[in-house]
C-alpha positions as CSV (number, residue, x, y, z in Angstrom):
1,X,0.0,0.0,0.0
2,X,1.4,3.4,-0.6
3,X,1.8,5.9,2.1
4,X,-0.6,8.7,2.1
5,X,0.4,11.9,1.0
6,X,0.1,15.4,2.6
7,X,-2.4,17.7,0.9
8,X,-0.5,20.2,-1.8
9,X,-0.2,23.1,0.5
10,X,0.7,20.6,4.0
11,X,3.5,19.5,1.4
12,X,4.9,22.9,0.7
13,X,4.7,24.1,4.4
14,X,6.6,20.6,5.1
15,X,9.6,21.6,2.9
16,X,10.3,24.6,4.5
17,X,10.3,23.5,7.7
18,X,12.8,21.1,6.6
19,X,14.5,23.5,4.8
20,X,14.6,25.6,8.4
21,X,15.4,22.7,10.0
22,X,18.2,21.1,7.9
23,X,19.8,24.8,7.9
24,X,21.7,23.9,4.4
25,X,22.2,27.1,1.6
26,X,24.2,25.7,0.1
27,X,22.0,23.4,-1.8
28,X,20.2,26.4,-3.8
29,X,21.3,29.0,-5.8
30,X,17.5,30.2,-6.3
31,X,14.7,29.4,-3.9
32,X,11.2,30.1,-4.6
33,X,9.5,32.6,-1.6
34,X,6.8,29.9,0.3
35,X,4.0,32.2,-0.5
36,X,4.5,31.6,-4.3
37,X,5.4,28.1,-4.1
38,X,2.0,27.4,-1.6
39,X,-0.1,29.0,-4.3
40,X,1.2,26.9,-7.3
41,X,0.2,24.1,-4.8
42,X,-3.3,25.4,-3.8
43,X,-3.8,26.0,-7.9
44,X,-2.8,21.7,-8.3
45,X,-5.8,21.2,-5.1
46,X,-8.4,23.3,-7.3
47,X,-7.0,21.0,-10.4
48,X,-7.7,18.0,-7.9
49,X,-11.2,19.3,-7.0
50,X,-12.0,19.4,-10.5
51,X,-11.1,16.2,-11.4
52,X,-7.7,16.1,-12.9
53,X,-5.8,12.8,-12.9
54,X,-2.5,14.3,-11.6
55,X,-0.1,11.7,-10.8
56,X,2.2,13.9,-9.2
57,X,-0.1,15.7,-7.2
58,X,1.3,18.0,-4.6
59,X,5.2,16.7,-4.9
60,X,8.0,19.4,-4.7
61,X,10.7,19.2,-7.2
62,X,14.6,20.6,-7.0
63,X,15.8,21.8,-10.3
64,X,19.2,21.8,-11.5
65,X,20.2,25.4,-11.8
66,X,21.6,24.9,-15.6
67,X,17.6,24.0,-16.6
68,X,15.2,26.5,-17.6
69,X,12.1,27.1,-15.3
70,X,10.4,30.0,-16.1
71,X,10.9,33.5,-14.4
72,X,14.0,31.9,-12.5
73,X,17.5,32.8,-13.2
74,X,19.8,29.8,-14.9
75,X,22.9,30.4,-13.9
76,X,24.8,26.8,-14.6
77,X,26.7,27.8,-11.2
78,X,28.8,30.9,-12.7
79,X,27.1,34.3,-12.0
80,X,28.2,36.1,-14.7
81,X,26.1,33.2,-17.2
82,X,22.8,33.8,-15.7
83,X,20.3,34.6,-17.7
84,X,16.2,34.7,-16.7
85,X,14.5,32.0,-19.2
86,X,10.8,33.7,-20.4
87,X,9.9,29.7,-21.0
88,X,10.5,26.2,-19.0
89,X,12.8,23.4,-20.3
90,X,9.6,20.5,-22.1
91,X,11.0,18.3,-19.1
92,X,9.9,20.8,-15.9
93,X,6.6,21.7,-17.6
94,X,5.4,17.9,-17.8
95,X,6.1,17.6,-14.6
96,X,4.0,20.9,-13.5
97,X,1.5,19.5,-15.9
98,X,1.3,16.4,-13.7
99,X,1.0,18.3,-10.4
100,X,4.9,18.5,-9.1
101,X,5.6,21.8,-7.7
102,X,9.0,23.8,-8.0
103,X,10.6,24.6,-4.6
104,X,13.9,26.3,-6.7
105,X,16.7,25.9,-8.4
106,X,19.6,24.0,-7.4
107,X,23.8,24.5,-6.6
108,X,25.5,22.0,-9.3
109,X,29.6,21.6,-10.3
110,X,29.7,24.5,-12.5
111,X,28.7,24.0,-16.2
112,X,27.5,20.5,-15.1
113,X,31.7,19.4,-14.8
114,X,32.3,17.3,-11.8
115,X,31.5,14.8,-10.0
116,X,31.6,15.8,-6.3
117,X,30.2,18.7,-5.9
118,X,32.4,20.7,-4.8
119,X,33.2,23.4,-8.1
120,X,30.2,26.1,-7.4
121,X,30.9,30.0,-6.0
122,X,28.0,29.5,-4.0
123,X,29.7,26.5,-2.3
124,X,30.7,23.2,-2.0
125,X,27.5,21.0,-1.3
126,X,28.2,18.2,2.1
127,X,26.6,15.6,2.2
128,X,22.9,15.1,3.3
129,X,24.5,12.4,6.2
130,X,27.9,12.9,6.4
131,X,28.3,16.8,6.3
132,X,32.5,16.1,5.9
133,X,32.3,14.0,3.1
134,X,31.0,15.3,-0.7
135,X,27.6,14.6,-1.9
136,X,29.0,13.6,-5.1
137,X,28.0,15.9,-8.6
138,X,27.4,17.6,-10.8
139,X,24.3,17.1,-9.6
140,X,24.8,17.8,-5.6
141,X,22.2,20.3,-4.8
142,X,18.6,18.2,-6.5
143,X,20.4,15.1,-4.5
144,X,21.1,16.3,-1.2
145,X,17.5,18.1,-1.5
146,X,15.8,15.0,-1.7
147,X,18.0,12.8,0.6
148,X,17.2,15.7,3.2
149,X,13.0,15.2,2.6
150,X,13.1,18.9,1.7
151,X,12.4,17.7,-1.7
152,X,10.5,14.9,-3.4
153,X,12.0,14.7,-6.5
154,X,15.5,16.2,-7.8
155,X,15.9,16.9,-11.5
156,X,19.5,16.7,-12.7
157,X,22.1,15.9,-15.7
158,X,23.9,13.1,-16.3
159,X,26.6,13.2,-18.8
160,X,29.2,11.5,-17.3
161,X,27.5,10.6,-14.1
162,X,25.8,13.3,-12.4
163,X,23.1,12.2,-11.4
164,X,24.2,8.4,-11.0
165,X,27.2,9.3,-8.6
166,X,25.4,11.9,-6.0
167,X,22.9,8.9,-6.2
168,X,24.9,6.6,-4.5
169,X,26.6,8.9,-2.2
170,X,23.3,9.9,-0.9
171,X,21.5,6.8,-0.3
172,X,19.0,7.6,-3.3
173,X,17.6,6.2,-6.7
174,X,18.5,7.5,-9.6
175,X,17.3,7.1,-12.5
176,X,19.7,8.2,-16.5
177,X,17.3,7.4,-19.0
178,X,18.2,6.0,-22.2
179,X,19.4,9.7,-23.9
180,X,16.6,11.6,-26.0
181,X,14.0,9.8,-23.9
182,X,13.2,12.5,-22.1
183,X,13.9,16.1,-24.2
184,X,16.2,18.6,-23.0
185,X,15.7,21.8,-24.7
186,X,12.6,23.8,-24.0
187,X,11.5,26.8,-26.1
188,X,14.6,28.5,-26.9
189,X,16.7,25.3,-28.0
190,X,19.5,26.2,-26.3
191,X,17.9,27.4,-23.0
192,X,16.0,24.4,-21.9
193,X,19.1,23.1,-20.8
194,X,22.6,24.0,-20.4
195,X,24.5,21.5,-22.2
196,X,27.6,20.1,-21.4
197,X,28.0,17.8,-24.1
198,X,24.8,17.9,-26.3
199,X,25.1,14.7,-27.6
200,X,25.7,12.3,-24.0
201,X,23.8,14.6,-22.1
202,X,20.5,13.2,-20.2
203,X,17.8,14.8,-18.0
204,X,17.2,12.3,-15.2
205,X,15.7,12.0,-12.3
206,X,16.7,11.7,-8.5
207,X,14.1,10.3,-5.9
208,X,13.9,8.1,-2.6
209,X,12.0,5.1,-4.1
210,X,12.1,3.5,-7.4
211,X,8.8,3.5,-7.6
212,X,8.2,7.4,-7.8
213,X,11.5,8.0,-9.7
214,X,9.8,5.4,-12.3
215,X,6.7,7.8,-12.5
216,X,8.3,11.0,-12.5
217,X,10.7,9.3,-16.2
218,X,7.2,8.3,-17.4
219,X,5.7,12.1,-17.2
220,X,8.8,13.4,-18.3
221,X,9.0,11.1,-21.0
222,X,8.4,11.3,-25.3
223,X,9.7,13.4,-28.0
224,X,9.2,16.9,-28.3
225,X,9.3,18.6,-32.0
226,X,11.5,21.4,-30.5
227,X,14.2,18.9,-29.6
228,X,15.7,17.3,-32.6
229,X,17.8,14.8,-30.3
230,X,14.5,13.6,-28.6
231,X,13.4,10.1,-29.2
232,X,10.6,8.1,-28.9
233,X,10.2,4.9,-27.3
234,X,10.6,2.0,-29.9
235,X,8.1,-0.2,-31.0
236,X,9.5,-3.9,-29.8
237,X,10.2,-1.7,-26.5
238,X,10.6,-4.7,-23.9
239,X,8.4,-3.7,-20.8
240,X,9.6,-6.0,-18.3
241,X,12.6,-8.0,-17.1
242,X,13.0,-11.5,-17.4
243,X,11.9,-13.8,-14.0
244,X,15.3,-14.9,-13.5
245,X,17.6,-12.2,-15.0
246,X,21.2,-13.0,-16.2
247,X,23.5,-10.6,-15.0
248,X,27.7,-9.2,-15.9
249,X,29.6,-8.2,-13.2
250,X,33.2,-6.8,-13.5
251,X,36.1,-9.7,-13.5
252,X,38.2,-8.6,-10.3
253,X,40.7,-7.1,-12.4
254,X,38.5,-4.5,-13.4
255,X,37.7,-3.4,-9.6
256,X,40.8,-2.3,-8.2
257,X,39.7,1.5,-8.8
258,X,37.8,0.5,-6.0
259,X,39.0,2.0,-2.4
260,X,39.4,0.1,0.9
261,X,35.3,-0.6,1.7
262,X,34.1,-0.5,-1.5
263,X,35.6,-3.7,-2.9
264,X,33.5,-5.5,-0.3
265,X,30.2,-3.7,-0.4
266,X,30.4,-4.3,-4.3
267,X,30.7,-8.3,-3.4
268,X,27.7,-8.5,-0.8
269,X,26.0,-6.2,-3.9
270,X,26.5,-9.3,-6.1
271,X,25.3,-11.8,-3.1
272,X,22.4,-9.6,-2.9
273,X,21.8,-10.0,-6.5
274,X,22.0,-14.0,-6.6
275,X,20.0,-14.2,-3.2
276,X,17.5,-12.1,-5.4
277,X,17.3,-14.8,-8.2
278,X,19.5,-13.2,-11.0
279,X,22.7,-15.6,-11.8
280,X,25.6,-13.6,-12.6
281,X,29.2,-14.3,-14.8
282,X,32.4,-12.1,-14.6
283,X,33.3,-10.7,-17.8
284,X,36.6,-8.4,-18.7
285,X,34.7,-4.8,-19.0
286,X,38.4,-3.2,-20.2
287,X,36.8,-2.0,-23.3
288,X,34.2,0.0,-21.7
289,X,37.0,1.7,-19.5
290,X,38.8,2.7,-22.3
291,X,35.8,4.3,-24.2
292,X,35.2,6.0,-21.0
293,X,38.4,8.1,-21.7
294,X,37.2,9.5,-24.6
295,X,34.9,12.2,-22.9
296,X,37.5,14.1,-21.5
297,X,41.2,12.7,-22.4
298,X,40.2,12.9,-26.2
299,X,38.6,15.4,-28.3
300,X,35.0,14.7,-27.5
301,X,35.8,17.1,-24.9
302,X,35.3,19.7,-27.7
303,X,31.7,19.5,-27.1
304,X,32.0,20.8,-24.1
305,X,34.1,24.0,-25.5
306,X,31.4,24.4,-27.9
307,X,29.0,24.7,-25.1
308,X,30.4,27.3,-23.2
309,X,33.9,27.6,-24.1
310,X,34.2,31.0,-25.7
311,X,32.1,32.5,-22.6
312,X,34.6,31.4,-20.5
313,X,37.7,33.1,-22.8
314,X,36.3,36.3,-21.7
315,X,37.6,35.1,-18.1
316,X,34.1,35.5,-15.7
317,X,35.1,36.3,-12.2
318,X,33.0,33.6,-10.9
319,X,34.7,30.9,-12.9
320,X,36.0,27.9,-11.1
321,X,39.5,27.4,-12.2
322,X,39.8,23.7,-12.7
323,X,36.4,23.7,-15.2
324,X,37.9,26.7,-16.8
325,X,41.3,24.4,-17.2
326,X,39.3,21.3,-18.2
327,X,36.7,22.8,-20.8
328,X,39.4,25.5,-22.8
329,X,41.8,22.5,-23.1
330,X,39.5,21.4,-25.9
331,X,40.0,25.1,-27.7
332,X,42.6,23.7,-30.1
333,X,40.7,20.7,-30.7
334,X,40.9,19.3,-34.5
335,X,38.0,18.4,-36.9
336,X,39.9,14.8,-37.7
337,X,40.4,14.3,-33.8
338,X,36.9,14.5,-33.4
339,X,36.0,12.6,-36.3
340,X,38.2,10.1,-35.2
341,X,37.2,9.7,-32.0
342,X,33.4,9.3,-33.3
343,X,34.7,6.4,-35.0
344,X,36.1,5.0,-31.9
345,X,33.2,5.1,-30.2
346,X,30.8,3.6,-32.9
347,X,33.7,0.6,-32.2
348,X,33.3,0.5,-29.0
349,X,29.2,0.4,-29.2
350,X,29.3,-2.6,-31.3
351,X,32.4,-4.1,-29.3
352,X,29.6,-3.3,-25.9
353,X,27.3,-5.3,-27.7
354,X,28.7,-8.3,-28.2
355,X,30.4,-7.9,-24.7
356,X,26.7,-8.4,-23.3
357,X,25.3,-10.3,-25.6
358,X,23.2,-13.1,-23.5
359,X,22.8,-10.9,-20.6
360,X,20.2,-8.6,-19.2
361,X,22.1,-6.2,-17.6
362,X,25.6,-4.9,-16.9
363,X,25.9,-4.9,-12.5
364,X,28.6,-2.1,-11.7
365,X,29.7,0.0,-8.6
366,X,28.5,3.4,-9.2
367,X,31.7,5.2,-7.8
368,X,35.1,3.9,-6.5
369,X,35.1,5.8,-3.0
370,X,33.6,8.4,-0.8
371,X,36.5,11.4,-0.3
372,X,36.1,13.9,2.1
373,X,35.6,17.7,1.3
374,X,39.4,18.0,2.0
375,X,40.8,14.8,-0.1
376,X,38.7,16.7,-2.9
377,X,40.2,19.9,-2.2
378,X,43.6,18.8,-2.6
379,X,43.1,16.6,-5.9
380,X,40.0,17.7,-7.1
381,X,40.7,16.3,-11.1
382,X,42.2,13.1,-9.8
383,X,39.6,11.8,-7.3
384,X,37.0,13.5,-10.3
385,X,38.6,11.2,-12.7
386,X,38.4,8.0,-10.4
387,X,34.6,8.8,-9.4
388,X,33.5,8.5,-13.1
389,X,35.7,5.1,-13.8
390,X,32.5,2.7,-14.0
391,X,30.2,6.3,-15.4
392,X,31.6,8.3,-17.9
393,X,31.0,5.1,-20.8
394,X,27.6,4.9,-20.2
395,X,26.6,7.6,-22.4
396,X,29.1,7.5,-25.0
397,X,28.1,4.2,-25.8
398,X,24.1,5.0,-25.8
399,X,23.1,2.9,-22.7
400,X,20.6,3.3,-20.3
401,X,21.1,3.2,-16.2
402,X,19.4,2.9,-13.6
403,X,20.9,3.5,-9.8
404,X,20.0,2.3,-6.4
405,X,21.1,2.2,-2.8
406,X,22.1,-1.2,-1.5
407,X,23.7,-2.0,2.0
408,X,26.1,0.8,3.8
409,X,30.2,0.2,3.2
410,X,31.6,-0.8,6.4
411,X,32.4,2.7,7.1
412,X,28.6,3.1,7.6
413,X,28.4,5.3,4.4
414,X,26.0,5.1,1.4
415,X,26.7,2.4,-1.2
416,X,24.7,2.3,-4.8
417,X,25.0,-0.3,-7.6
418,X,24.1,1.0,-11.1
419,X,22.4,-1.6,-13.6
420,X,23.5,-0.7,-16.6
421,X,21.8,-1.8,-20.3
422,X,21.9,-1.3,-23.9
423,X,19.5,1.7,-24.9
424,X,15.8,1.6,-24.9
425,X,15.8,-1.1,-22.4
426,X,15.5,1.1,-19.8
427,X,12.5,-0.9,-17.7
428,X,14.6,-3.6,-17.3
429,X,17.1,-2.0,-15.6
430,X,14.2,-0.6,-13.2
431,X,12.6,-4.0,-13.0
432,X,16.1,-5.7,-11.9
433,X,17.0,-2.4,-9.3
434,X,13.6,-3.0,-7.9
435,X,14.9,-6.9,-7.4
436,X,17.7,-5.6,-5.3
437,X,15.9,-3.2,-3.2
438,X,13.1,-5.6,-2.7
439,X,10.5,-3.0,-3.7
440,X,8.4,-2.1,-6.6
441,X,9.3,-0.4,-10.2
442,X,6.9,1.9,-11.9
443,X,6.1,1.5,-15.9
444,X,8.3,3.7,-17.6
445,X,7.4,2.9,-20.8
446,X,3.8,4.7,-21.6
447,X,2.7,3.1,-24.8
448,X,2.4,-0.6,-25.6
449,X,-0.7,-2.7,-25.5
450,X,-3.3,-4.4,-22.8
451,X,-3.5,-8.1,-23.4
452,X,-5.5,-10.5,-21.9
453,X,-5.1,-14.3,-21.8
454,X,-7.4,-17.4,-21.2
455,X,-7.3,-20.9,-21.8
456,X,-3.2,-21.2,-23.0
457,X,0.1,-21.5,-21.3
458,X,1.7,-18.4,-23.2
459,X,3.6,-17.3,-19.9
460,X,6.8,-17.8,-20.8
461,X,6.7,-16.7,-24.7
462,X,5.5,-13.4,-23.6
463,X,7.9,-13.2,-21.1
464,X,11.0,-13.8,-23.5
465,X,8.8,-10.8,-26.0
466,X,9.5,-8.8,-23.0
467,X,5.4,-8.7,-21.9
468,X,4.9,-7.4,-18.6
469,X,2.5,-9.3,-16.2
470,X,-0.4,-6.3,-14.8
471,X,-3.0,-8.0,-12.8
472,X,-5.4,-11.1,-12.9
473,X,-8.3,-10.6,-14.7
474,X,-12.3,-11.8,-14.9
475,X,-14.8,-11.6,-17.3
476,X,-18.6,-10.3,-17.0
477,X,-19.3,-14.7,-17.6
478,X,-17.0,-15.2,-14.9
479,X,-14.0,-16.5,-16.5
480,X,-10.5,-15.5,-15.1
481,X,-7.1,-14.8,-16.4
482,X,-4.3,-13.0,-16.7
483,X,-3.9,-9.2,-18.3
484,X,-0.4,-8.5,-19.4
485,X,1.2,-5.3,-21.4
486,X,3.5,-5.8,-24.6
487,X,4.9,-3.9,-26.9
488,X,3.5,-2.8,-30.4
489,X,5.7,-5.3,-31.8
490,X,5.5,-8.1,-29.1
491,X,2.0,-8.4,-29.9
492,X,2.4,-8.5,-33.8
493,X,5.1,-11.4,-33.2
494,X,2.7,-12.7,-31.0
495,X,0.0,-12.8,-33.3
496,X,2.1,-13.9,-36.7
497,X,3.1,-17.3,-34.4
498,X,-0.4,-18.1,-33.0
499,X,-1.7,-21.6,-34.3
500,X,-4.9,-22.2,-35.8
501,X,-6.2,-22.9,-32.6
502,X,-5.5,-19.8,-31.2
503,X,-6.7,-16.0,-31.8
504,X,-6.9,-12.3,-31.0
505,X,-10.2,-10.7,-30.4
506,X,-11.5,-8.0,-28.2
507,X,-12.5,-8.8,-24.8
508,X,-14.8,-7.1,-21.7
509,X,-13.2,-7.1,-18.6
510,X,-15.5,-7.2,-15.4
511,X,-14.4,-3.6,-14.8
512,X,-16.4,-2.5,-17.9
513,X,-12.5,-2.4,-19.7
514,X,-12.5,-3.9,-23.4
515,X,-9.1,-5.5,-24.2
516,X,-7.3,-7.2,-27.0
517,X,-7.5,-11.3,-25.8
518,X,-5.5,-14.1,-26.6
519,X,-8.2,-17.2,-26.9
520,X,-7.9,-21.1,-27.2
521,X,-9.7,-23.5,-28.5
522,X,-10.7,-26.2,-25.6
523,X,-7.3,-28.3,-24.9
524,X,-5.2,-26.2,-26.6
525,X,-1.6,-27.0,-24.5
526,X,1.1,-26.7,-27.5
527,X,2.2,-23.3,-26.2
């Protein structure tokens, strides 16, 4: 059963009082005055009264100060940058559209490069438990918002693990959609979101439970026409993981990134995984270490300077020096270094593939260690450039991950696994983290078909066409089944294989619902 919610407006007086409480600026660069933000939420009660279906209802959201909301500065954490959006990034206004309320906008590494948090002139963001230790970026202030309850749902980026890392670190799901999935450009295409690098970046979606994380990619989800990277889900889209789901972990020589702790909360990870029913098999993951390079020790980098290289030239004052250092470096950037590097990573895709071929999923440790604010301090590109070792592939080879807490290193701190899969197969990766946690994943995918099934045993073949058990069914005559959702394309496969015996017709439900059926002749058993 899910846990009742406060009313819109309880919710909104809630946050601040946490926000009073937790006594923590430095997670916002802009926040919302309560008397605004309590009468977007008494607006979403009228919506309520009148009827609207508004899965969201009521929930406050933390927004990633380098995306657009709408009479807010974006400053991408450099005050000379900001600039006050007229319109909100396609990805926020679903989610107002949905009832989520925006509490503000949040402190991030600067220009969305880093990974702990720590590069912002409005201050290095601690950790929601652990106020010594980092919360992990670039997206530190949407995570530590949420991990503090002040928040229900963070909205980050994720290029090379920003939303994925401060995850982890904070004992939180998170969830880096398969890129395009959800759009990120609003209005003004390059105001809906600050890119880093246009091509691997990915809004996503920070949250305490899969379950709402799953809800909050569904809203946010579909192409938009104003966003020529967006995507829609495919049509063989598989909407559910298998029953016993084959997993790849790292072969031991690909963990010894890993710091003292780590190592062994990555191992009762795997136990947890087996105890869970998944089998797992080590495999050599070298390759995908390698590709992770490319994103900032080759010239894909010069995405990056493209974004906001030639504002940083004219030397802002707010600039943080080490993202000044890493982003011009890509200034003298050749076109055949970049073309080159393409090459090498449409390589490495097709070398991925084959690398997983047979399994579901890809098991990793999100991040290699925990530093402390000071550690950071003094090596803040090398303990950076460890943090991302199992992250920054993930997008440059177009796959889809899903994050989630697991149990506590020995040190008592915050330990996440990331499932990691080949694009579009994003609800399996929710389906296994849900495994793990012992809880429940949302649908992701909205599209796909009801399908109801009497009289055959056609379990496991919609299973392996990646069908999605829903509920048990019954008919106005009284007969009872199951109802199932597949894709577009699991059902034509479905339907093409179906013997004589067997055929598709539309169904009532009990419930008044009419569905497409799968029927049987009497004995039918072949299937």
């Amino acid at each position: 059963m899910k846990p009742t919610r406060l009313s819109p407006t309880a919710r909104v007086a809630a946050a601040y009082r946490t926000i009073a409480e937790a006594d923590r600026p430095e997670v916002w660069i802009t926040l919302r005055d309560q008397a605004d933000v309590h009468n977007d939420a008494v607006a979403v009660e009228h919506r309520l009264a009148a009827g609207e279906p508004l899965p969201l209802a009521g929930l406050m959201v933390a927004v990633k100060d380098n995306i657009d909301v709408a009479g807010l500065p974006t400053t991408a954490g450099c005050r000379e940058f900001s600039y006050l959006p007229a319109t909100t990034a396609v990805a926020i206004e679903r989610l107002h559209e949905a009832g989520a309320v925006v509490l503000g906008k949040t402190n991030l590494d600067q220009f969305g490069c880093g990974l702990a948090g720590t590069r912002s002139p409005y201050g290095a963001v601690r950790n929601s438990g652990h106020p010594d230790l980092v919360s992990g970026g670039s997206s530190s202030g949407s995570a530590v918002a949420v991990a503090l309850g002040i928040a229900d749902i963070g909205i980050g980026t994720d290029t090379a693990g920003s939303v994925r890392v401060p995850a982890a670190l904070n004992g939180l799901v998170g969830i880096k959609p398969t890129l395009g999935i959800i759009p990120t450009l609003g209005i003004i295409p390059t105001h809906g979101v600050v890119p880093a690098c246009v091509s691997y970046d990915a809004v996503c979606v920070l949250a305490a439970d899969l379950a709402l994380a799953g809800t909050a990619v569904a809203v946010m989800a579909g192409p938009d026409p104003r966003d020529p990277r967006s995507r829609p889900w495919p049509a063989d889209v598989r909407l559910g993981a298998p029953d016993a789901p084959r997993l790849a972990i790292p072969e031991a020589a690909n963990l010894t990134a890993l710091r003292p702790g780590y190592r062994e909360a990555f191992a009762q990870s795997v136990r947890r995984a087996i105890d869970a029913g998944c089998s797992v098999a080590p495999v050599d993951i070298s390759l995908l270490l390698d590709a992770a390079l490319l994103l900032y020790d080759g010239a894909i980098v010069a995405e990056r300077y493209a974004a906001v290289g030639e504002f940083l030239d004219t030397a802002p004052a707010s600039a943080d020096p080490v993202v000044v250092s890493i982003i011009t470096s890509a200034r003298e950037v050749t076109g055949p270094a970049f073309a080159a590097d393409l090459d090498a990573l449409v390589r490495a895709r097709a070398d991925a593939a084959c690398l997983l071929d047979g399994f579901d999923a890809l098991l990793l440790p999100t991040t290699t260690e925990h530093p402390t604010l000071i550690e950071v301090s003094a090596d803040p590109v090398g303990i950076s450039r460890r943090m991302g070792t199992y992250t920054n592939f993930c997008n440059l080879l177009d796959m889809a991950a899903v994050t989630v807490p697991v149990a506590p290193t020995p040190a008592g701190t915050p330990f996440g696994v990331t499932i990691v899969v080949p694009s579009f197969n994003d609800q399996i990766a929710a389906d296994i983290g849900a495994r793990l946690t012992g809880t429940l994943s949302e649908l992701l995918v909205r599209s796909g078909v009801e399908l109801a099934v009497f009289g055959a045993p056609l379990y496991r073949r919609l299973r392996r066409l990646g069908a999605r058990f829903v509920e048990h069914l019954r008919t106005p005559e009284g007969r009872t089944g199951e109802l199932f959702r597949i894709s577009e394309a699991g059902l034509g496969s479905l339907a093409a294989a179906l013997p004589a015996s067997m055929a598709l017709t539309n169904l009532e439900l009990e419930d008044g619902r009419t569905v497409t059926g799968v029927t049987a002749e009497a004995g039918e058993r072949r299937w």
